[in-house]
LUMBADO-733680 format. One record per residue (C-alpha): x, y, z; residue number from 0. Coordinates in steps of 0.5 Angstrom, whole numbers, m for minus. Each point is the difference from the previous one (the first is absolute). Example, Ala and Ser with C-alpha at 12.3 -4.5 7.8 and 13.67 -1.06 7.14 Angstrom:
BEGIN
east=25, north=m9, up=16, num=0
east=2, north=7, up=m2, num=1
END
This chain:
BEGIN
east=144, north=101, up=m124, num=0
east=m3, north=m6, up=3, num=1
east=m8, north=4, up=1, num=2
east=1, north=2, up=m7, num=3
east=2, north=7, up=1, num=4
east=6, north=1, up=m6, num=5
east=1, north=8, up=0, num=6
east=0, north=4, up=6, num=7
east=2, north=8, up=m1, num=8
east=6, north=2, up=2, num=9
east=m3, north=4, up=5, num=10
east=m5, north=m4, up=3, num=11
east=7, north=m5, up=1, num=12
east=4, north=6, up=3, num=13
east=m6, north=1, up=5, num=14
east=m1, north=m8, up=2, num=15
east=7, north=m2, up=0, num=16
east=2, north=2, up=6, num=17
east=m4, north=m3, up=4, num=18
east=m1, north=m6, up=m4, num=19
east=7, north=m1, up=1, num=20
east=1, north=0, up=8, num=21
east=m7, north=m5, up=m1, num=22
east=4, north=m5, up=m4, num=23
east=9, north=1, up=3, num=24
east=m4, north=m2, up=7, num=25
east=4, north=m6, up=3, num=26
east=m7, north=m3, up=1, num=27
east=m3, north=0, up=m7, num=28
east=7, north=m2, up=m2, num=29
east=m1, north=m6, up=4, num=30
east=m6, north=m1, up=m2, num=31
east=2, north=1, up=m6, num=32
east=6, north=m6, up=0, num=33
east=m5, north=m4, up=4, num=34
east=m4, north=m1, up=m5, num=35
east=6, north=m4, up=m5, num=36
east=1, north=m3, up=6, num=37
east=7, north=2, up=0, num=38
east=m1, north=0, up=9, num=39
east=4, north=0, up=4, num=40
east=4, north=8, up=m2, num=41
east=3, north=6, up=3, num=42
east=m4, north=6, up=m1, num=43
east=6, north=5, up=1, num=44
east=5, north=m4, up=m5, num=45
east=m6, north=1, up=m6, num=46
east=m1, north=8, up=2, num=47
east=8, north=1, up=0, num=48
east=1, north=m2, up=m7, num=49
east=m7, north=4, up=m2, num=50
east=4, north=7, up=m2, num=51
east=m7, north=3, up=m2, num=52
east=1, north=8, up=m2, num=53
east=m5, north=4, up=m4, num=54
east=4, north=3, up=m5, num=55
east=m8, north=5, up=m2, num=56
east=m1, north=6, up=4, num=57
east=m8, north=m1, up=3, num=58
east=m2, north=6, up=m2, num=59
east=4, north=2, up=m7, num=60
east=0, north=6, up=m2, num=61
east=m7, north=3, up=m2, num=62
east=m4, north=m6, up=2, num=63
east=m2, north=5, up=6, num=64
east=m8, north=m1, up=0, num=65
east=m4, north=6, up=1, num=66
east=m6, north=1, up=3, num=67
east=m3, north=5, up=m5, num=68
east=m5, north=m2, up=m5, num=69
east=3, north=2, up=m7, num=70
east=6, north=m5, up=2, num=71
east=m4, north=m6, up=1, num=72
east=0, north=m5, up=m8, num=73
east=m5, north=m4, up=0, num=74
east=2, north=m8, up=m1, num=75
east=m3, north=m6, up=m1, num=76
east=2, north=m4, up=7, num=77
east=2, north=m7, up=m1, num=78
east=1, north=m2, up=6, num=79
east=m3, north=2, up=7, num=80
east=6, north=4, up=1, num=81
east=m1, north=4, up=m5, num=82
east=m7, north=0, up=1, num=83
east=1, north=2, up=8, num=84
east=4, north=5, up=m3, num=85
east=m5, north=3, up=m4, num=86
east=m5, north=m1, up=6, num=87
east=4, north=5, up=4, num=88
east=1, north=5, up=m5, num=89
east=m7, north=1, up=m2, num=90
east=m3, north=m1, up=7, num=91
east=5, north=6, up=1, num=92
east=m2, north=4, up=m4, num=93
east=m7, north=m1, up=2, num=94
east=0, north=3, up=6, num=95
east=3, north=5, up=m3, num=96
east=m5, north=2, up=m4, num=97
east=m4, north=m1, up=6, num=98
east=m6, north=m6, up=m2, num=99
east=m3, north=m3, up=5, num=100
east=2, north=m6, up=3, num=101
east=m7, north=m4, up=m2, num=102
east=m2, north=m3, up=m4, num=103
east=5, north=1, up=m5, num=104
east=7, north=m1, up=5, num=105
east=m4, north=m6, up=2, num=106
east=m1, north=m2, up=m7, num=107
east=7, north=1, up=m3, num=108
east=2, north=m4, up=5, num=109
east=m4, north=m6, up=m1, num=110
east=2, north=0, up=m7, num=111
east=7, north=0, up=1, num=112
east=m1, north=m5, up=4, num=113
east=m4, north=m4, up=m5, num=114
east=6, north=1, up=m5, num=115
east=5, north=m3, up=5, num=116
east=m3, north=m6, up=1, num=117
east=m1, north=0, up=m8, num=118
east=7, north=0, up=0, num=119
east=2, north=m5, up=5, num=120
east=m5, north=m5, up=m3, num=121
east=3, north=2, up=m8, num=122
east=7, north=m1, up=4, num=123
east=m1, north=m6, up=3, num=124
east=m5, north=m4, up=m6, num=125
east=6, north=2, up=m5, num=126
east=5, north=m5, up=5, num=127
east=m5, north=m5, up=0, num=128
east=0, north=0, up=m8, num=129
east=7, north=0, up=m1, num=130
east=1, north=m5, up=5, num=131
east=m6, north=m5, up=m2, num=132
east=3, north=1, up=m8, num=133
east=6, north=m1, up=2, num=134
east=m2, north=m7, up=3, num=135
east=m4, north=m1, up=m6, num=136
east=6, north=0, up=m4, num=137
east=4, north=m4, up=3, num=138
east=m5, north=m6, up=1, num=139
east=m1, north=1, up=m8, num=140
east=8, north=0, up=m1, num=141
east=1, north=m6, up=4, num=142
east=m6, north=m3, up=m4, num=143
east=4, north=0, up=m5, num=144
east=7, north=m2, up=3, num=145
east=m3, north=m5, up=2, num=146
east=m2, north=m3, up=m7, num=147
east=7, north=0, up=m3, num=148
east=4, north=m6, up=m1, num=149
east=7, north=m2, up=m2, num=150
east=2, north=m5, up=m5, num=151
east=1, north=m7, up=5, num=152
east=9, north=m1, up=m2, num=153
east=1, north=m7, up=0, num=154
east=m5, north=m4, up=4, num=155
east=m1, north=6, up=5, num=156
east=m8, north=2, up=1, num=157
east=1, north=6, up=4, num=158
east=m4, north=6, up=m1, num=159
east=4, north=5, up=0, num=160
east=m1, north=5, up=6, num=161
east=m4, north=7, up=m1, num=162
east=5, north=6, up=m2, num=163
east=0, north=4, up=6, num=164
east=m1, north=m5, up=5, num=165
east=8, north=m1, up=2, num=166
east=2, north=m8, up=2, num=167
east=4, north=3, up=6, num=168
east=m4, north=1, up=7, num=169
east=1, north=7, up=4, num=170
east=2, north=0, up=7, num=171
east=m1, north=5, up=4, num=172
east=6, north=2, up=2, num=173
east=2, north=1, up=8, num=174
east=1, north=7, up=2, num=175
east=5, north=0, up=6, num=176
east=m2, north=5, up=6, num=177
east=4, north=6, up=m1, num=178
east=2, north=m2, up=m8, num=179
east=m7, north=3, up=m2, num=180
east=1, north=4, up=m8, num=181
east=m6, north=4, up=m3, num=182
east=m4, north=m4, up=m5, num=183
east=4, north=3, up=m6, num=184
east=6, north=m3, up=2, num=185
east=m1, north=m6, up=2, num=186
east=4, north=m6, up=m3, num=187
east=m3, north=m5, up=m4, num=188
east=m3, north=m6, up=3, num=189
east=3, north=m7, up=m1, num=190
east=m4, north=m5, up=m3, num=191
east=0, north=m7, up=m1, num=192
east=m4, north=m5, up=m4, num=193
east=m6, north=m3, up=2, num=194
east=m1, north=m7, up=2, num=195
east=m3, north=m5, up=m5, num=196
east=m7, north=0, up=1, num=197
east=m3, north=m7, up=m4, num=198
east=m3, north=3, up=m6, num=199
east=m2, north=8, up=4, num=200
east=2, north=5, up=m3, num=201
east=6, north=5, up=2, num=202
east=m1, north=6, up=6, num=203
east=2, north=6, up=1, num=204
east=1, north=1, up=8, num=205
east=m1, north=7, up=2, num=206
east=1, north=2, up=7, num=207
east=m5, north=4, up=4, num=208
east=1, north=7, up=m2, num=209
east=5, north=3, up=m5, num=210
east=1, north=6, up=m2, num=211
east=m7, north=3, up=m4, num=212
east=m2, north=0, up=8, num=213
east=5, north=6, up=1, num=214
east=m2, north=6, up=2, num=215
east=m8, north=m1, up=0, num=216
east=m1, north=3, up=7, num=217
east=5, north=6, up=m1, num=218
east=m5, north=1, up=m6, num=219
east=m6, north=m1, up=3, num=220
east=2, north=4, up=6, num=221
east=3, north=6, up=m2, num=222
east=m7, north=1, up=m7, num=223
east=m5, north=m1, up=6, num=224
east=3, north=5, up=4, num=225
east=m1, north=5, up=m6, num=226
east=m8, north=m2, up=m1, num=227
east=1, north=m4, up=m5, num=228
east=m1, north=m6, up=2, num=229
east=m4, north=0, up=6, num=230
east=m2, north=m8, up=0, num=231
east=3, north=m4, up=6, num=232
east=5, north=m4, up=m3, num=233
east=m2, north=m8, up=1, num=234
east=6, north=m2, up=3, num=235
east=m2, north=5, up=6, num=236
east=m8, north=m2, up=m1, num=237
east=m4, north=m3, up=6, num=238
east=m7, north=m3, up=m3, num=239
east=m5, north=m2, up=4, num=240
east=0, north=m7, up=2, num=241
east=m5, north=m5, up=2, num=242
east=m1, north=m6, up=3, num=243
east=m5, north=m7, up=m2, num=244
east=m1, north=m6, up=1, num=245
east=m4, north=m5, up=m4, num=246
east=m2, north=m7, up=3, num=247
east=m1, north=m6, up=m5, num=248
east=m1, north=m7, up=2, num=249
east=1, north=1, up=7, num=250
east=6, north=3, up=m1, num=251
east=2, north=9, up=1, num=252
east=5, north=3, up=m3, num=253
east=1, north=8, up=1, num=254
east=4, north=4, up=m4, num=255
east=2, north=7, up=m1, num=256
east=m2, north=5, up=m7, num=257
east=2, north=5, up=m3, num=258
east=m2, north=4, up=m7, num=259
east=m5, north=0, up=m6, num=260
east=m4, north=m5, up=1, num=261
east=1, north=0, up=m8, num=262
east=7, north=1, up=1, num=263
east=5, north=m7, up=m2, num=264
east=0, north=m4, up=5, num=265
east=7, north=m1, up=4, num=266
east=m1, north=m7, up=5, num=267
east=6, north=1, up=6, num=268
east=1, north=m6, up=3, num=269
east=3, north=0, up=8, num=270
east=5, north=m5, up=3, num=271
east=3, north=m3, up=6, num=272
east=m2, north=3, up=6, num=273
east=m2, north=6, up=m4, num=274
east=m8, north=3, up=m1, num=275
east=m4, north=4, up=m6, num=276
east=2, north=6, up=4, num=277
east=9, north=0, up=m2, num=278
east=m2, north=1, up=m7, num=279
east=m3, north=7, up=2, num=280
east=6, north=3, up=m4, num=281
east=m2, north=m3, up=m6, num=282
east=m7, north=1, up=m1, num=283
east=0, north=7, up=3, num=284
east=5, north=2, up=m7, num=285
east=m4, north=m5, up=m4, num=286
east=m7, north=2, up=1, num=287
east=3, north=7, up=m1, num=288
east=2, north=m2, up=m7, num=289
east=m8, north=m2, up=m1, num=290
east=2, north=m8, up=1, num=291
east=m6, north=m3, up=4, num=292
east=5, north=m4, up=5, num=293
east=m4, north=m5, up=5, num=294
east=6, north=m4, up=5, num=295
east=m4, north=m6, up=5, num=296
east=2, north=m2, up=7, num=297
east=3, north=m8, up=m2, num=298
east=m4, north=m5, up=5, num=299
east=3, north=0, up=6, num=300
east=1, north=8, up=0, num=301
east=m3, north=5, up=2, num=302
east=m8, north=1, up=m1, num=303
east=0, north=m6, up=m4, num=304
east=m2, north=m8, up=1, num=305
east=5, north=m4, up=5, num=306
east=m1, north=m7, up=0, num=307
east=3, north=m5, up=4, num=308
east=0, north=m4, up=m5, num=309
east=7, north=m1, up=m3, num=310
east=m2, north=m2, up=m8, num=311
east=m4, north=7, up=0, num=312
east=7, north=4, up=m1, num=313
east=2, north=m5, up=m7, num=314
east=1, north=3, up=m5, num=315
east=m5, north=m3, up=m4, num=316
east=m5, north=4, up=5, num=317
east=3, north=6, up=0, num=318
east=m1, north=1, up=m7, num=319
east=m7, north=m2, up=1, num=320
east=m1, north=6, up=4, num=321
east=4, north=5, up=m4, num=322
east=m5, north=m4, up=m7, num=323
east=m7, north=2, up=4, num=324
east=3, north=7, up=3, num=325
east=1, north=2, up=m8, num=326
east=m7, north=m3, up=m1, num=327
east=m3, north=4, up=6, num=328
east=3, north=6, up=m3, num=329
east=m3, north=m1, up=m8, num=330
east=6, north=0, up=m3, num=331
east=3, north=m5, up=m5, num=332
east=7, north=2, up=1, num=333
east=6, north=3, up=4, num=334
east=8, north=2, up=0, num=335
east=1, north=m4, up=7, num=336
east=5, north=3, up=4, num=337
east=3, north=m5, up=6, num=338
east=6, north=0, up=6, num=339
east=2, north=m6, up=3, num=340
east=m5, north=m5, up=1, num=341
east=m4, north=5, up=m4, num=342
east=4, north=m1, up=m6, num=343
east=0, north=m9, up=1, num=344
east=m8, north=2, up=0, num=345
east=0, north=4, up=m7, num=346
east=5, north=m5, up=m3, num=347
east=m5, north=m6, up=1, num=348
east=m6, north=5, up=m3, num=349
east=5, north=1, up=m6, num=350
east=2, north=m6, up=0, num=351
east=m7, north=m4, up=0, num=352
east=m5, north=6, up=m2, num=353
east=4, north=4, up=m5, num=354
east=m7, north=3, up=m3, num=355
east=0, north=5, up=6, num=356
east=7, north=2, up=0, num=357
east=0, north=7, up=m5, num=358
east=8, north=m1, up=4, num=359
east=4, north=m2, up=6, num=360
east=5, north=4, up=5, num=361
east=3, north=m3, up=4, num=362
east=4, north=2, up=7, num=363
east=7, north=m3, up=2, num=364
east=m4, north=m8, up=m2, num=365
east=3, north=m2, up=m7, num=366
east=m5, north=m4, up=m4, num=367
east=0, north=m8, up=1, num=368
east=4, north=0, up=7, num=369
east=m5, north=1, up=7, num=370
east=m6, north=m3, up=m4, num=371
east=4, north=m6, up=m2, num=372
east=1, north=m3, up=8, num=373
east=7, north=1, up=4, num=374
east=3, north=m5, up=m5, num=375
east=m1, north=4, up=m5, num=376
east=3, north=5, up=4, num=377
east=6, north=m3, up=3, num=378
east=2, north=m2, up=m7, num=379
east=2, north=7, up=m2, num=380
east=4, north=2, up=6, num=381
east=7, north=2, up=m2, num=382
east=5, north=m4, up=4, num=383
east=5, north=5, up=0, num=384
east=m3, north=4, up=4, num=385
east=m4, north=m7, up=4, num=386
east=5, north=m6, up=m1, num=387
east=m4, north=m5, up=1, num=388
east=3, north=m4, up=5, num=389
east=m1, north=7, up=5, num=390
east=m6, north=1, up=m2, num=391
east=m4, north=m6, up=m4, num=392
east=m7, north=5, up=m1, num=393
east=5, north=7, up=m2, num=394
east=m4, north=6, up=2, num=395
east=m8, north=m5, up=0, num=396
east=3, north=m3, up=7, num=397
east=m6, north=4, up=3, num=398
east=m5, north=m4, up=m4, num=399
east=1, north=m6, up=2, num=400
east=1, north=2, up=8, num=401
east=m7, north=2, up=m1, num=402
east=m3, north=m6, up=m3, num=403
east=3, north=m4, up=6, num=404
east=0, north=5, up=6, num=405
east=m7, north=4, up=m3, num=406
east=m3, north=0, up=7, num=407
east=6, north=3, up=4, num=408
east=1, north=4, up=m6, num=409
east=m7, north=4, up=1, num=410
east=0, north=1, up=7, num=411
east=8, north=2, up=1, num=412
east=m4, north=6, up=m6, num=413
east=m7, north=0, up=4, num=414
east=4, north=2, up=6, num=415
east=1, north=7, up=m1, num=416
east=m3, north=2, up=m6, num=417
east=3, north=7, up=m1, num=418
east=7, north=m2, up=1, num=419
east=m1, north=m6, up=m5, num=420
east=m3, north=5, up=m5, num=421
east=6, north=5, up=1, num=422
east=5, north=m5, up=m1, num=423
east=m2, north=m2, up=m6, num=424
east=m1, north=6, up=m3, num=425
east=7, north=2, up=m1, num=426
east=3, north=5, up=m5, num=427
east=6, north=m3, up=m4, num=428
east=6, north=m1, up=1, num=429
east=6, north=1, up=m5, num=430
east=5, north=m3, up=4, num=431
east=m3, north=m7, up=0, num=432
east=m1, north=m1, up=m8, num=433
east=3, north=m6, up=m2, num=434
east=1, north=m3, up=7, num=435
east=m4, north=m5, up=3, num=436
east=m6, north=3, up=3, num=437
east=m3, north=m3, up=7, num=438
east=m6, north=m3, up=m3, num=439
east=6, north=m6, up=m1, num=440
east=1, north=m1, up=8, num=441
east=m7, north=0, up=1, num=442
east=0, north=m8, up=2, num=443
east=7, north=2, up=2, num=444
east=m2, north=4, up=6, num=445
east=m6, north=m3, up=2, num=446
east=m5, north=6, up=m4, num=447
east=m1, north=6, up=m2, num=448
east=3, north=3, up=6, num=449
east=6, north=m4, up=3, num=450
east=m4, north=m5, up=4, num=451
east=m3, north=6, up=4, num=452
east=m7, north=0, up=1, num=453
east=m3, north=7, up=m2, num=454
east=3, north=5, up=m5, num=455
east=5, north=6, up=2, num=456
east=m3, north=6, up=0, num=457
east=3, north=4, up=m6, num=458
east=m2, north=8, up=0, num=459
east=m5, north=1, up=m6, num=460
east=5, north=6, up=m3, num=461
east=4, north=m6, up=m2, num=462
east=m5, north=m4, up=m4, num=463
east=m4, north=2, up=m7, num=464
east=m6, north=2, up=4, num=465
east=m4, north=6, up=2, num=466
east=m4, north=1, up=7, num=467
east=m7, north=m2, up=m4, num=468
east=2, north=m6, up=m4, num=469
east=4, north=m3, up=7, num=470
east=m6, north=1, up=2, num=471
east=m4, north=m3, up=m5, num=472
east=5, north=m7, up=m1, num=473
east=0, north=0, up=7, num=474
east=m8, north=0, up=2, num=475
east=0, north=m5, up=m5, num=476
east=4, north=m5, up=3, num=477
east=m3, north=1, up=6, num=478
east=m7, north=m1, up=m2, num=479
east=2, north=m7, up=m4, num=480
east=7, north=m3, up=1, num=481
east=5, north=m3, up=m3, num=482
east=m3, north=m6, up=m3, num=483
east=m2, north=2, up=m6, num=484
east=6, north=4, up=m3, num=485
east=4, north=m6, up=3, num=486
east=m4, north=m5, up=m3, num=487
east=1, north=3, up=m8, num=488
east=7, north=m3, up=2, num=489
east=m4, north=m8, up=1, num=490
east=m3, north=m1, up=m7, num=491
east=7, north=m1, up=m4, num=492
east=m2, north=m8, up=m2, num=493
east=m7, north=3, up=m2, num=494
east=2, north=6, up=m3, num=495
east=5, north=m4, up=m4, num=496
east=m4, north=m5, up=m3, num=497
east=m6, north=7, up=m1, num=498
east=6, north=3, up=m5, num=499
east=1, north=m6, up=m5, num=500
east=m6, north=1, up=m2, num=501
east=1, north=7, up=m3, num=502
east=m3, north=2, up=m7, num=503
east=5, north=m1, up=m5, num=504
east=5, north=m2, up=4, num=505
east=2, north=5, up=4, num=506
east=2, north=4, up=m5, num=507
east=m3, north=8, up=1, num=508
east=m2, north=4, up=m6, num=509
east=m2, north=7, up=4, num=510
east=4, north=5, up=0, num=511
east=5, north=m1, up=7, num=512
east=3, north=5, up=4, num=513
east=5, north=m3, up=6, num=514
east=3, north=5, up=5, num=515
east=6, north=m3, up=4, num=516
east=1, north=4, up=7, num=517
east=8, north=m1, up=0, num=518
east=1, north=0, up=7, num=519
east=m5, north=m6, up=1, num=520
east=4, north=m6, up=2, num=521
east=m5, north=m4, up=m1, num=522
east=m1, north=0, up=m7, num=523
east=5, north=5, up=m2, num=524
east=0, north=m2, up=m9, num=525
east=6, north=3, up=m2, num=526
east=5, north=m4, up=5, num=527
east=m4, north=m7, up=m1, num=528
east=m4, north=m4, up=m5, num=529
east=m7, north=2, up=2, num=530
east=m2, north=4, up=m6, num=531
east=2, north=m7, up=m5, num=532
east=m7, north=m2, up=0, num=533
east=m4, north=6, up=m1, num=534
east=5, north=2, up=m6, num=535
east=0, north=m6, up=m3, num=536
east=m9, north=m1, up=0, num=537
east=m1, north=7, up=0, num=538
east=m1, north=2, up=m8, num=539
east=m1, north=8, up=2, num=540
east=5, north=1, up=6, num=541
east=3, north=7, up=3, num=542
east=4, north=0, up=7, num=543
east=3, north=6, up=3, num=544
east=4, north=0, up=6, num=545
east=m1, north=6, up=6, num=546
east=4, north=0, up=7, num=547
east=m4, north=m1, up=5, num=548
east=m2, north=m6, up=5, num=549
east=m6, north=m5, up=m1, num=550
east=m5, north=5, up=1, num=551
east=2, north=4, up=m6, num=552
east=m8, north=2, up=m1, num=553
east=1, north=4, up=7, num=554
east=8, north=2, up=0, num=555
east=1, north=2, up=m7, num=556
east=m8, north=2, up=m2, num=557
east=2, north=5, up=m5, num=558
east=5, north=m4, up=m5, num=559
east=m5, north=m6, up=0, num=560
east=m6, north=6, up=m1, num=561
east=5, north=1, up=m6, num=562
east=1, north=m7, up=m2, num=563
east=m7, north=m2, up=m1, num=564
east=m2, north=6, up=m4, num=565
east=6, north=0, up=m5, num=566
east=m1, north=m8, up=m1, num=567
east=m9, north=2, up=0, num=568
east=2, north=5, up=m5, num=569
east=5, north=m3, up=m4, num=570
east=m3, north=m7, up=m1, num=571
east=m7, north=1, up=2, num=572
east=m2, north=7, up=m2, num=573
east=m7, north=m2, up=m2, num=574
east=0, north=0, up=7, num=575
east=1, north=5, up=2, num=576
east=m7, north=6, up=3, num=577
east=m3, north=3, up=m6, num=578
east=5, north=m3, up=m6, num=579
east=m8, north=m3, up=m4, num=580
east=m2, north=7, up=0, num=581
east=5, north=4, up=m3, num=582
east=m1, north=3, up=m7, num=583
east=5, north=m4, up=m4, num=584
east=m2, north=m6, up=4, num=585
east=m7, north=0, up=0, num=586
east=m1, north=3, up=m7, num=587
east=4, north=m6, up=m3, num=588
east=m4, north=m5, up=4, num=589
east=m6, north=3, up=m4, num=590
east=3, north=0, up=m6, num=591
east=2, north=m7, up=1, num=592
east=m8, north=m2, up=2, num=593
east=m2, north=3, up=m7, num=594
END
């Protein structure tokens, strides 16, 4: 139904069911299939035990045999491959029987069934995309309208009245406990509650990362790909060629990875602490897939990229120059740009200061307003229940300071073995630490990273979030330039303070915003502490979600944040998305307009 097939013969059902069946009740798909509402972790077998799934239809009804012989052959316009496949066989049969040659005219039969195929395919695939594409012309023009309406002010009010269909109350993701995991179809409302007043910003709806819409694709996909009716490989499953550049401009390289049509919308992924181009593969390997020209850049400090010794060359305000000449170096105007970590503090002061070049900003596990503004900025937003300050004056930012004051130590206790330092940093998350002070409180406490020893416990790399190749990559990195230069992004908050108070139209971000919370990260875990206060209050455009996983949520959970980005693109930025100017509806409108 989703590729546009609305009517299937009955006995072209009966004849690829069975096997449709046993594709789609694996536990695999089952799983996939869960795993994209992000309803994880789930027992396979207690789903399977409630399927009671029996066919009701004989396979082969009562004459509906085939035979073989020619009289008994109808011909029908297929309308599908299935059919089209079916009617192939029959008269290739009786082909053969009438004993023509096998060239030219087999030959030529074949290429024009094949030729019909890929007209089918490709009409399958252009009616999905219109639909979609109407669909979305649709709803930009109903918000158009909603958002014209206003309501006659009672007494002194001056409030404009919410458009209809935008509810007051947020959603939140509701937390699915290991082994109380139900069907899509059953599960229980999500709570709400009202969102904080946002000085003048207009109310959002809070969406998590995947819902219900997402179930089932990959069952679907699976199981019509096995019938040759979609032979194109999945996105979610699609490895494009990448490539690696670099640019030097003013004394100064930059290296970055690309992906995609180089026509294709332009997604700029920005990489943290201690983390290089090469973590975001997961993203650009899905979204160059989609069509999206995707372009991610080893920081200066990391990988193949400039590292100075200067500690001012790591401010923000010259990290955001280098993401301003990279754009220019790639002739473009404007980008979606997609940041973690440090990545995330960059792309917020390149929203902040050059909105002109942001089409939108996503956000991983940093909120809005709180790393670029310097620790105090940080420290004021601590939950105290969680840090009183009396134990821990800095909450969970202890470790900021303790690099600020011990940065030397700092980076030769990292130095001293690079693939132990890179393996212990790059841990899953852990649900048992949520709402409990995290170590980066005790760094000072226990005199570093590592409990006052000097080098880093050997940690297995099936315990971290990384595979053999990246462990290599990150770890080379390191080893080719230190750890002076991801440190020193931790010695400019004074500077980077002052940098933010300039921001154009005073902080405030027009652009659409998506912010992804990792909820096991206890460090800037939202959900359990005011971090989030700031980005809600200056960002007129915001969606958040919230998926379970650690602070390295883009490697732990690559496919529900896949899922975040391309519903928050296609939701409220679809003119974004690969191909949208050249459809029929949208382009024959434009040319109506400029008539």
């Amino acid at each position: 139904m989703r590729g546009q097939i609305h009517h299937i013969d009955k006995l072209d059902f009966l004849e690829i069911y069975p096997s449709i069946r046993q594709e789609t009740f694996k536990s695999s798909t089952i799983c996939s299939g869960f795993l994209a509402t992000g309803l994880v972790p789930y027992n396979p077998s207690r789903v399977m035990d409630k399927l009671h799934v029996e066919v009701d239809v004989a396979l082969t009804p009562p004459g509906s045999s085939h035979s073989n012989s020619e009289a008994s052959w109808v011909p029908e316009t297929p309308h599908n491959s299935i059919q089209l496949q079916k009617q192939y066989k029959s008269i290739d049969r009786m082909l053969r029987q009438h004993r023509s040659p096998s060239t030219p005219t087999r030959v030529a039969f074949s290429q024009l069934i094949k030729g019909c195929e890929m007209a089918m395919h490709n009409a399958i695939f252009l009616a999905k995309e219109v639909e979609e594409l109407r669909a979305a012309n649709e709803s930009i023009q109903k918000k158009l309208k909603k958002s014209r309406k206003r309501v006659v002010p009672e007494g002194n009010s001056t409030t404009q009245k919410a458009p209809t269909g935008v509810e007051a109350s947020t959603e939140v993701q509701e937390v699915v406990e290991p082994g109380n995991v139900t069907l899509p179809s059953q599960a229980p409302q999500a709570p709400t509650r009202r969102p904080p007043k946002c000085s003048g910003s207009p109310r959002r709806t809070l969406r998590p990362a995947v819902d219900s819409r997402y179930c089932g694709i990959r069952t679907f996909v699976t199981a019509i790909r096995q019938q040759g009716i979609l032979p194109l490989q999945s996105p979610a499953m699609a490895t494009v060629p990448i490539t690696g550049h670099d640019i030097t401009l003013n004394g100064s390289t930059t290296f970055y990875l690309t992906a995609g049509p180089e026509s294709g919308p332009l997604l700029i992924f920005i990489h943290g602490w201690p983390a290089i181009a090469e973590t975001w593969k997961p993203q650009l390997n899905v979204f160059a897939a989609l069509g999206f020209r995707v372009v991610a850049p080893d920081m200066r400090g990391y990988g193949h990229s400039t590292v100075s010794r200067n500690i001012r060359d790591y401010s923000l305000e010259v990290l955001v120059s280098d993401l301003l000449a990279l754009l220019t170096y790639l002739e473009r105007q404007e980008a979606v740009w997609i940041g973690h970590d440090w990545g995330s503090g960059v792309i917020w002061a390149l929203a902040a200061h050059h909105p002109e070049v942001c089409v939108g900003v996503v956000s991983l596990c940093v909120p809005y307003r709180t790393l670029e503004r310097g620790l105090e900025a940080q420290v004021a937003l601590v939950n105290r229940d969680i840090y009183p300050v009396n134990e821990y004056p800095l909450g969970q930012f202890d470790y900021q300071k303790y690099y600020e004051e011990n940065s030397k130590s700092t980076i030769q206790a990292f130095e001293t073995d690079p693939g132990s330092s890179i393996k212990l940093i790059f841990a899953p998350g852990n649900p048992a630490t949520y709402g409990l002070p995290g170590r980066t409180a005790t760094i000072t406490r226990n005199g570093g990273w590592f409990g006052g020893a000097s080098r880093a416990p050997n940690v297995e790399l099936n315990k971290t979030v990384l595979d053999e190749p990246l462990f290599t990559s990150l770890r080379d990195s390191v080893l080719r330039n230190g750890f002076f230069g991801p440190t020193a992004y931790y010695l400019n908050h004074s500077v980077n303070r002052t940098y933010s108070k300039n921001s154009a139209n005073d902080g405030v971000l027009d652009t659409p915003v998506l912010f992804i919370e990792a909820r096991f990260d206890h460090v800037l875990t939202t959900s359990i502490s005011h971090l989030s206060e700031p980005m809600r209050k200056y960002c007129r455009n915001l969606t958040e979600c919230s998926v379970e996983a650690g602070h390295w949520v883009g490697l732990e959970r690559p496919q529900e944040v896949n899922a975040a980005i391309v519903r928050w693109l296609v939701t409220n930025l679809p003119t974004w998305w690969p191909g949208y100017w050249r459809t029929p509806l949208v382009s024959s409108r434009s040319r109506s307009e400029n008539a």
